[in-house]
C-alpha positions in Angstrom: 16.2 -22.8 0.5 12.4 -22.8 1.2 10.0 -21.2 2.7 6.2 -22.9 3.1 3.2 -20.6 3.0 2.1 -20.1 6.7 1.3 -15.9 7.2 -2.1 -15.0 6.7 -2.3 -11.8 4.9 -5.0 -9.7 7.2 -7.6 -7.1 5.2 -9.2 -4.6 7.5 -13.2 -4.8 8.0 -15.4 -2.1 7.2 -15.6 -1.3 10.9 -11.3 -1.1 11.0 -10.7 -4.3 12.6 -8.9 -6.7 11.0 -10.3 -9.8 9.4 -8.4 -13.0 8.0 -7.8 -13.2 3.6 -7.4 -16.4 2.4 -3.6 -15.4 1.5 -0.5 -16.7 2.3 2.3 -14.9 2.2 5.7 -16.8 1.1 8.0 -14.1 1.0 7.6 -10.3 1.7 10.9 -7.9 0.4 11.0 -4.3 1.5 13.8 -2.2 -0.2 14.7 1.3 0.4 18.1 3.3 0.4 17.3 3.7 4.4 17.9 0.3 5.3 20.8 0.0 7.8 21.5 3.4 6.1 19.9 6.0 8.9 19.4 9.3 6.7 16.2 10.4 7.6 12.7 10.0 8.6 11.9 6.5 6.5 15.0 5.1 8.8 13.1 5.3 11.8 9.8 4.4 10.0 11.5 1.1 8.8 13.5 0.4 11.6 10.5 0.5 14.3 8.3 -1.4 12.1 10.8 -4.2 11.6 9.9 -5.8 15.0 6.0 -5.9 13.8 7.1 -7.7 10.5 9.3 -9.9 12.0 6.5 -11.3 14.6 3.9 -11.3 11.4 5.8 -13.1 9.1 8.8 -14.7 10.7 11.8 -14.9 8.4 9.8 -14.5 5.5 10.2 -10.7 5.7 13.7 -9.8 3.8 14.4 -5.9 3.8 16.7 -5.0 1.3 19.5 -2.0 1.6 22.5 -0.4 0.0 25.9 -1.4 0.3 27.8 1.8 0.8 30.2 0.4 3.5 33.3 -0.5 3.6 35.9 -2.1 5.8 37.2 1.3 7.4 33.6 2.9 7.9 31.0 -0.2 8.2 27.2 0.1 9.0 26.8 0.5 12.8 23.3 -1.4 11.8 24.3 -4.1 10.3 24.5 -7.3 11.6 27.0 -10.5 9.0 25.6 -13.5 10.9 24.3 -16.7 10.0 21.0 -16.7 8.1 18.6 -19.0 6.0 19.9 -16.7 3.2 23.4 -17.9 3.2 22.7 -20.8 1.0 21.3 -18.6 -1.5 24.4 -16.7 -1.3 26.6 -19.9 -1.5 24.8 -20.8 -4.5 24.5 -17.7 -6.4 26.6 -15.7 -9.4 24.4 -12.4 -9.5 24.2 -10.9 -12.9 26.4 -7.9 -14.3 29.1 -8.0 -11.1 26.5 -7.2 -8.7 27.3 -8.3 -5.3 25.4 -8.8 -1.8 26.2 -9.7 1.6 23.4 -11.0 4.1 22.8 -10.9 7.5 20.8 -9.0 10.2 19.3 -5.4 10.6 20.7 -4.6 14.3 16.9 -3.3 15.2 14.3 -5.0 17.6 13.3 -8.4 15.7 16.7 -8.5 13.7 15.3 -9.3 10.8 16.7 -11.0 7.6 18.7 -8.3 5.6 20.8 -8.1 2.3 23.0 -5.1 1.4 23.8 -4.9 -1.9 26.8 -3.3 -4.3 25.3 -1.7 -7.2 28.9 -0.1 -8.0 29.0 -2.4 -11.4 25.5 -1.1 -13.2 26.7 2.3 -13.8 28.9 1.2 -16.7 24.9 -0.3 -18.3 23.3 2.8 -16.8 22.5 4.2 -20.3 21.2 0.8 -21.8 19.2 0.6 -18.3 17.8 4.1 -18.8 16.7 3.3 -22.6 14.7 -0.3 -21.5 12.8 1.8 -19.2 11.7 4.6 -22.1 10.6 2.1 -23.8 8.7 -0.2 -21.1 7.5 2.4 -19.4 8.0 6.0 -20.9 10.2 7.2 -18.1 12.2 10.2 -18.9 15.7 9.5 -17.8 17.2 12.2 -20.2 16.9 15.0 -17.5 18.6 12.9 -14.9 21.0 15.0 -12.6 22.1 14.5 -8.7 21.3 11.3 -6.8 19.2 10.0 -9.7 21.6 7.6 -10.9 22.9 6.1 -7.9 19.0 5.4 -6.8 18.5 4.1 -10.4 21.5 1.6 -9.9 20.2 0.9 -6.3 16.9 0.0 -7.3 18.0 -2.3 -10.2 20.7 -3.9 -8.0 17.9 -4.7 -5.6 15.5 -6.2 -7.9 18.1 -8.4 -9.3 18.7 -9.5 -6.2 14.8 -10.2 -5.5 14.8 -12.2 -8.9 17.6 -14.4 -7.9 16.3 -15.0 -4.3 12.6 -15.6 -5.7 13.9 -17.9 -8.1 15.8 -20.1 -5.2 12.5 -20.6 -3.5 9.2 -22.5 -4.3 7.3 -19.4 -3.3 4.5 -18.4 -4.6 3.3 -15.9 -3.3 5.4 -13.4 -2.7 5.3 -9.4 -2.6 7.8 -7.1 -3.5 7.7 -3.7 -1.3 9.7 -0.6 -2.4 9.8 2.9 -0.6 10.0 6.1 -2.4 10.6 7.5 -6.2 14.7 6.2 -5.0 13.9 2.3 -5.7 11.0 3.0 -8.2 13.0 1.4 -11.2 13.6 -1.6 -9.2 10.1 -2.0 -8.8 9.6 -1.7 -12.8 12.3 -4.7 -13.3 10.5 -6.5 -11.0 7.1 -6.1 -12.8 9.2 -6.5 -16.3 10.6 -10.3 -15.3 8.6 -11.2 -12.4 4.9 -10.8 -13.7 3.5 -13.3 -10.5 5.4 -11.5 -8.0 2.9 -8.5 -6.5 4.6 -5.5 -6.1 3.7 -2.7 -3.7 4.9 1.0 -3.9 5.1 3.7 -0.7 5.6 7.6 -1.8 6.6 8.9 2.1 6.2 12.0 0.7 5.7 13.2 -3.8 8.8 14.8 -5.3 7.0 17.5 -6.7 5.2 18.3 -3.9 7.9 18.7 -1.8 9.5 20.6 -5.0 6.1 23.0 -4.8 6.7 23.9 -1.5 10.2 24.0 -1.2 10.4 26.9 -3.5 8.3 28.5 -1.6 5.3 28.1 -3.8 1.8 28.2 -1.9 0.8 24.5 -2.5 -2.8 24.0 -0.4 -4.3 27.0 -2.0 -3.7 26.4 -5.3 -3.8 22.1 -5.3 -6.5 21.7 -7.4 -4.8 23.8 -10.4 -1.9 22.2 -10.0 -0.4 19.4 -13.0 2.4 16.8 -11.6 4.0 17.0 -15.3 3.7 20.5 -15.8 5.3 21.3 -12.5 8.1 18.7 -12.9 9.0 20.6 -16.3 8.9 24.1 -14.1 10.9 22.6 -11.5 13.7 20.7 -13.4 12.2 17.9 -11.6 11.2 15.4 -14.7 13.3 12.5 -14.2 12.3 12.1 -10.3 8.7 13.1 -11.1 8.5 10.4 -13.9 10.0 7.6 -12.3 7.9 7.9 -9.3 4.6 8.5 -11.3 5.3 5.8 -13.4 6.1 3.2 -10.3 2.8 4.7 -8.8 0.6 4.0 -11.9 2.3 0.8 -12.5 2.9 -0.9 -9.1 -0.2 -3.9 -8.0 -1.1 -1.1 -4.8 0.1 2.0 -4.1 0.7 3.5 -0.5 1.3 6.6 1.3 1.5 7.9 4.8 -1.6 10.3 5.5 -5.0 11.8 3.7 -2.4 15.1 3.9 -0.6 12.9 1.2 -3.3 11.4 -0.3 -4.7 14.1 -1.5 -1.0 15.5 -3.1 -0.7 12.0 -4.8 -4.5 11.9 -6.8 -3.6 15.6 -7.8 0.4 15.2 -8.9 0.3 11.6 -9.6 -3.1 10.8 -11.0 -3.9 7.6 -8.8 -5.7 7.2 -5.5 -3.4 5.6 -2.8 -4.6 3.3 0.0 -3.2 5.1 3.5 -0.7 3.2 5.5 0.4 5.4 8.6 3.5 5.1 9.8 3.8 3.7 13.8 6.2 3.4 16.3 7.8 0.4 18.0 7.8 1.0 21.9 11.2 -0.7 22.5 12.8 2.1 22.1 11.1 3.8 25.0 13.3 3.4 28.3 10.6 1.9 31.1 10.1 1.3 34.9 12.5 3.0 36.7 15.2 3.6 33.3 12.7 6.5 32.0 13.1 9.1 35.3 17.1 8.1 35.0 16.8 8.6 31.5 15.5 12.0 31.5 17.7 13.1 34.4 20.7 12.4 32.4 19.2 14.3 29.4 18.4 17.0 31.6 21.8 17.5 33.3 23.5 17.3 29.7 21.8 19.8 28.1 21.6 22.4 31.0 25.2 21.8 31.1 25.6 23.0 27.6 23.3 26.0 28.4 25.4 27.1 31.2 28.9 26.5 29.8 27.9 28.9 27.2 26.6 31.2 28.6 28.2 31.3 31.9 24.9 31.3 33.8 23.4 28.8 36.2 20.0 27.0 35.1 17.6 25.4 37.7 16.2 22.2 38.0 12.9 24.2 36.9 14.8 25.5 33.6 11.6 24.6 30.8 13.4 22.7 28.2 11.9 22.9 24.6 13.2 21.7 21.0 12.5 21.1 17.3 14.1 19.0 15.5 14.0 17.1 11.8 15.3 17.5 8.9 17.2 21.0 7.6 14.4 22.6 5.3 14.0 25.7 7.0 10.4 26.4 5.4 8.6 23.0 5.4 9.4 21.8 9.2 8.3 25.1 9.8 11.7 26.2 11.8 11.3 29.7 10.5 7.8 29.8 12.6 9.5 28.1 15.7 12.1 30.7 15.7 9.8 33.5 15.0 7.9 32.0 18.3 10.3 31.7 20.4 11.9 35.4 19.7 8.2 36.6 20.3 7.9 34.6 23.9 11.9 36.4 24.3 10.3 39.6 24.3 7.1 38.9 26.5 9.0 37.2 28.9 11.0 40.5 28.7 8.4 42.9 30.1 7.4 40.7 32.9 11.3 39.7 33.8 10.7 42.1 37.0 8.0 38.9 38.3 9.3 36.0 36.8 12.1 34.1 37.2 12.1 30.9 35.8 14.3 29.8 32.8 13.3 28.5 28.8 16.2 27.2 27.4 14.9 26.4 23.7 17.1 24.2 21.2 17.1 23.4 17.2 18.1 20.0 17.1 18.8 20.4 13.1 21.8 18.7 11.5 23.6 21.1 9.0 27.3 21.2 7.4 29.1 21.1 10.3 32.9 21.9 10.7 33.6 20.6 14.4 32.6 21.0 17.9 33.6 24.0 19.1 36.7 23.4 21.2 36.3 26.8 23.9 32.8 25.2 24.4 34.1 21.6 24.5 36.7 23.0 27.5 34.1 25.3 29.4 31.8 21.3 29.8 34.9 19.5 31.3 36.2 23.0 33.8 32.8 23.9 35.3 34.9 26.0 37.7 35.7 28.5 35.2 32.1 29.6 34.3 31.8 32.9 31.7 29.9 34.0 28.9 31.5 32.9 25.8 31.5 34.2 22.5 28.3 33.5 20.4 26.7 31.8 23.2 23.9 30.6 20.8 25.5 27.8 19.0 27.4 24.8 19.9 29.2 24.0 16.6 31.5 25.7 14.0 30.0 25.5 10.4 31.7 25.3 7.0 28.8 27.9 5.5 28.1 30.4 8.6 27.3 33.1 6.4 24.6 31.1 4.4 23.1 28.4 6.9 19.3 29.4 7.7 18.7 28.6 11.0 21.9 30.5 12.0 21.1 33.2 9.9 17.8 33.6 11.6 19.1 33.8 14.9 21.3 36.6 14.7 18.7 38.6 12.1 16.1 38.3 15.4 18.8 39.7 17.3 18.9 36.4 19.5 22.3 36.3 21.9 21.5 35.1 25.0 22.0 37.9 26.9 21.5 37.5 30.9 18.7 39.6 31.6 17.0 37.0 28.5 14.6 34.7 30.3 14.9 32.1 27.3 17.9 31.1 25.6 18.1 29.7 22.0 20.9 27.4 21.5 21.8 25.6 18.0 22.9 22.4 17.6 23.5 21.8 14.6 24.7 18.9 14.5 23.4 14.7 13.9 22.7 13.3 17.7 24.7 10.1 17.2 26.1 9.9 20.7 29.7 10.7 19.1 29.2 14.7 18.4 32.0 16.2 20.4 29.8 18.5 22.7 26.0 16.8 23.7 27.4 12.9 23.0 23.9 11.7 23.3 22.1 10.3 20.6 18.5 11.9 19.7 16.7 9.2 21.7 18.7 9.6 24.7 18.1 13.9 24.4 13.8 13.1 23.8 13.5 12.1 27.7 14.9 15.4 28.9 12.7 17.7 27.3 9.3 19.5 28.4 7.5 20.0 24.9 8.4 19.9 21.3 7.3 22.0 18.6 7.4 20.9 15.0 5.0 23.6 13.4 5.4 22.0 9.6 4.3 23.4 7.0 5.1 19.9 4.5 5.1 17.0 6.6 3.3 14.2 5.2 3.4 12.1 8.1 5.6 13.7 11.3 7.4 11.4 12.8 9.5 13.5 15.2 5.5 14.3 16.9 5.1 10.7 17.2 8.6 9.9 18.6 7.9 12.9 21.2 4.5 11.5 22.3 6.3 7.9 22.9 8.7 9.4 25.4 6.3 11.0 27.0 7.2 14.8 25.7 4.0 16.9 24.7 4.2 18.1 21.5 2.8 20.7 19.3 2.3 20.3 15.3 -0.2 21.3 12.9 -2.4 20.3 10.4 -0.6 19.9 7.7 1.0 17.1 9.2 -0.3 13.7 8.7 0.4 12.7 12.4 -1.5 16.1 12.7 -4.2 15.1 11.1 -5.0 11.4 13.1 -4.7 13.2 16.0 -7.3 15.2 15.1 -9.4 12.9 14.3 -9.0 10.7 16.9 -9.1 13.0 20.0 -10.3 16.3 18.5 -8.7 19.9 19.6 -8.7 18.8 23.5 -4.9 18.8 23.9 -5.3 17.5 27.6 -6.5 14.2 25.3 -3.9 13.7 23.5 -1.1 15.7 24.8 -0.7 16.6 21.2 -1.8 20.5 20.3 -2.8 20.1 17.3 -3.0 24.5 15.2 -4.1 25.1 12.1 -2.0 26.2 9.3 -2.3 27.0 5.5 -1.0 29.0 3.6 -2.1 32.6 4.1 -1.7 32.5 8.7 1.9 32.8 9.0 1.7 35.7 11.2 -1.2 33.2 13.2 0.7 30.1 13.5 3.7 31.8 14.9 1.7 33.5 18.0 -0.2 30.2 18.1 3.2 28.7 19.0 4.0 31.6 21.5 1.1 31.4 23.3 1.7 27.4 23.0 5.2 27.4 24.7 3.9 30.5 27.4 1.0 28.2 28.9 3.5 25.3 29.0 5.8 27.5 31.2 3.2 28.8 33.1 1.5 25.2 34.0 1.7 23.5 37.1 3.5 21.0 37.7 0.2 18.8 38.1 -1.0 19.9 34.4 2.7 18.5 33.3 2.5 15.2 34.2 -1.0 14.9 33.2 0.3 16.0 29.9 2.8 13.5 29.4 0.7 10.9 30.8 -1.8 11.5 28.0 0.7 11.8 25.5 2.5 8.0 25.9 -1.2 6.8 25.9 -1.4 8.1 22.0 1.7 6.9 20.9 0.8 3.7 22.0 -2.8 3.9 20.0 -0.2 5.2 17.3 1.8 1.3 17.4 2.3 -1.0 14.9 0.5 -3.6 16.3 -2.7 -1.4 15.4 -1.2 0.1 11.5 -0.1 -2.7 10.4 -3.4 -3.8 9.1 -3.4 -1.3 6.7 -0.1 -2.8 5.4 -1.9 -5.9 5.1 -4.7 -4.7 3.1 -2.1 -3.0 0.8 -0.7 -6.4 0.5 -3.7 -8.4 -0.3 -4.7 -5.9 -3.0 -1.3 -6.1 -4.7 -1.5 -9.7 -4.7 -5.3 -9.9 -5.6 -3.5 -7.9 -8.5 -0.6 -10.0 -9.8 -2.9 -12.8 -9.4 -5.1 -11.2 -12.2 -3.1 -10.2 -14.7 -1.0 -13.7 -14.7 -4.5 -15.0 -15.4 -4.2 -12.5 -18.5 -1.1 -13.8 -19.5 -2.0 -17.5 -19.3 
């Protein structure tokens, strides 16, 4: 098997265009645990950039996943086909029983993939752990959760980047690997493959995200803050280490946004280059499939709305969400709650003149029990329409008492009463398609809403903002969200711009941000129809300045560093 040099590796000009480098890209790897593994935000991130990668480079791009799957419950994304990588796989005895399958990642471009078992390593996990103390001074001995299954991960996958390296006449080739979760892969890589250039992303610091997630005020107080010190404070060493150490150590290190950029020089002690993440348009319905789209959306979630609370919605009903993953504090879905309770009440004292509907969702996966079956019955029987019990959620939950978003729905007092112009409605549930009462996945839902609101408080990129935008959904954020921040920059405050509103936040304007949002959400209900479509008009027109075609130059500049990096220091070892 082998691949001849034929990608040109592009470095952006001072003025952001892209100019051409003299390199030649064999073989690029990208490995993270999200590959045909959707868990969170670096799935979509991955998954949309694929097609991008795939165009740049061909079949020389070769993303690299876990193998959690087995015969009963296989990967919905994965794709065991024919490949240039079978003969490697013919060929090939991996070291210490690891094993790997190859095929496809079911995404636009379908490109090259290998899932691979790193069941066996665990039995060498402590000799593992030891060769990296002494390497590289990463502290293992605090280790607890999903650090060892990343650890094993990370190794399994850099074995298999050594093997496939080693098939090949490449020679230039760069090893990619996404977040503290594959940083000890990257290590073993730098440990046996000195000439291969290896490139790290943090998406978002482990202690940083620590920081805040206790709520600990982190932009006030970043300057006094110490990574290591933290870590110790936190019970956050191992994590911390591994990922400072693959930071300090890897050719070029990446991250998402200045936002993050400025957490890594302060927690991590090294400046990162900024690679924004995009979005791949494909995913967007077009022509004539977006109204449909949206009018299926539509009629599905008002149809939730009304078989719990027995009403009837209009075609006017103002449909508005969050959505992202459950940390209550840093997506900021205590301040979207707080928001909507306050538009609740001034809707309230002008119910006597208004009459239009918000229905208002938290599209939040948490532990879920089941659908709930009296609300599964009321969507098939529309001709028995009444209020049912706890007409705020749509799901039953194995930890009622202690989940947050739940929690802060009843302690506003929230129950969808009739007389409430907007309703709040919990979903609490992953939109796969297959969750017993909405059965649409999150893409199919996007088109059927009137504005999002993601008011983060830690968000180092925001890519549910950016997946809004591309369907045509205004959005609101803030700024301490990287996709915040670019749009600032880009278009200023002028919402009408960008369709993005863009408020400030920092630590000390809770109260602020929250009737920020509630004036946010009132001018959306009170604009015309006119103002609407000039809003979504203006936000598909960012996302689309938000692609890949345009952010993937950053990649490439990333990538010429790293290897203008390996290139040096095997001159060092010659």
């Amino acid at each position: 098997m082998a691949w001849k040099s034929s990608t040109t590796v592009r470095q952006p000009c001072a003025d952001g265009r892209s100019a051409k480098k003299l390199y030649m890209l064999d073989l690029l790897f990208e490995t993270s645990w999200e590959v045909c593994n959707k868990v969170g935000g670096i799935y979509a991130v991955l998954s949309t950039k694929a097609k991008t990668l795939q165009k740049q480079y061909k079949d020389k791009v070769i993303f690299v996943g876990p193998d959690i799957w087995t015969d009963d419950m296989p990967s919905p994304y994965f794709l065991e086909c024919k490949t240039p990588l079978d003969s490697w796989l013919r060929s090939t005895v991996l070291p210490d029983g690891v094993t790997a399958r190859v095929g496809r990642w079911d995404v636009p471009g379908k490109p090259l993939v290998v899932l691979v078992d790193f069941q066996s390593l665990f039995p060498y996990k402590n000799t593992i752990y030891a060769e990296m103390w002494r390497h590289y001074g990463v502290d293992s001995l605090h280790a607890y959760g999903d650090y060892d299954e990343a650890c094993m991960f990370g190794v399994a996958a850099a074995i298999v980047i050594e093997s496939i390296s080693a098939c090949t006449n490449a020679g230039r080739v760069v090893a990619h690997f996404d977040e503290w979760t594959t940083g000890m892969g990257l290590l073993h890589v730098k440990s046996r493959l000195p000439r291969v250039a290896t490139v790290f992303t943090t998406h978002a610091t482990s202690i940083g995200r620590s920081i805040s997630g206790n709520g600990k005020p982190l932009y006030d107080y970043m300057a006094g803050y110490d990574g290591d010190q933290m870590a110790g404070e936190l019970n956050m060493q191992s994590k911390h280490s591994l990922e400072k150490t693959a930071a300090l150590e890897a050719d070029a290190f990446t991250t998402v946004s200045d936002v993050t950029a400025r957490e890594c020089r302060q927690l991590i002690g090294r400046d990162p280059i900024v690679t924004p993440n995009a979005f791949e348009q494909n995913f967007v319905p077009r022509g004539e499939k977006m109204p449909k789209a949206r009018a299926a959306a539509r009629e599905r979630l008002l149809r939730v709305a009304e078989a719990l609370t027995g009403e009837t919605f209009g075609d006017d009903t103002l449909l508005v969400a969050t959505s992202g993953r459950c940390e209550f504090r840093n997506k900021g879905i205590d301040v979207y709650l707080d928001a909507l309770n306050m538009v609740r009440f001034s809707l309230g004292q002008l119910s006597n003149t208004l009459s239009r509907r918000i229905v208002a969702f938290t599209l939040v996966p948490a532990w879920v029990k089941a659908p709930r079956a009296d609300l599964a019955a009321a969507m098939t029987n529309r001709r028995q329409r009444r209020r049912l019990f706890n007409p705020v959620i749509t799901h039953t939950l194995n930890n009622e008492g202690q989940d947050a978003i739940y929690g802060r729905i009843n302690s506003l007092g929230i129950h969808n009463e009739p007389t409430d112009l907007l309703k709040v409605i919990d979903i609490p549930c992953y939109l796969d398609g297959n969750d017993g009462i909405v059965n649409l996945s999150y893409y199919d839902v996007l088109p059927g809403l009137d504005l999002t609101v993601f008011p983060s408080y830690y968000e180092p990129w925001g890519y549910t903002p950016l997946e809004s935008v591309a369907f045509g959904v205004p959005t609101v954020t803030t700024t301490l969200a990287g996709f915040g921040q670019w749009v600032l920059d880009k278009y200023g405050t002028d919402a009408g711009r960008s369709g993005v509103k863009v408020l400030p936040r920092g630590d000390s304007n809770y109260g602020e941000t929250v009737t920020s949002i509630a004036n946010s959400i009132i001018a959306i209900y009170m604009a015309p129809a006119a103002k609407m479509r000039a809003l979504s008009k203006a936000a598909r027109a960012t996302s689309k300045e938000a692609s890949w075609d345009n952010f993937i130059v950053a990649y490439d500049g990333a990538y010429a560093r790293a290897l203008d990096n390996a290139k040096s220091r095997v001159a060092t070892i010659e």
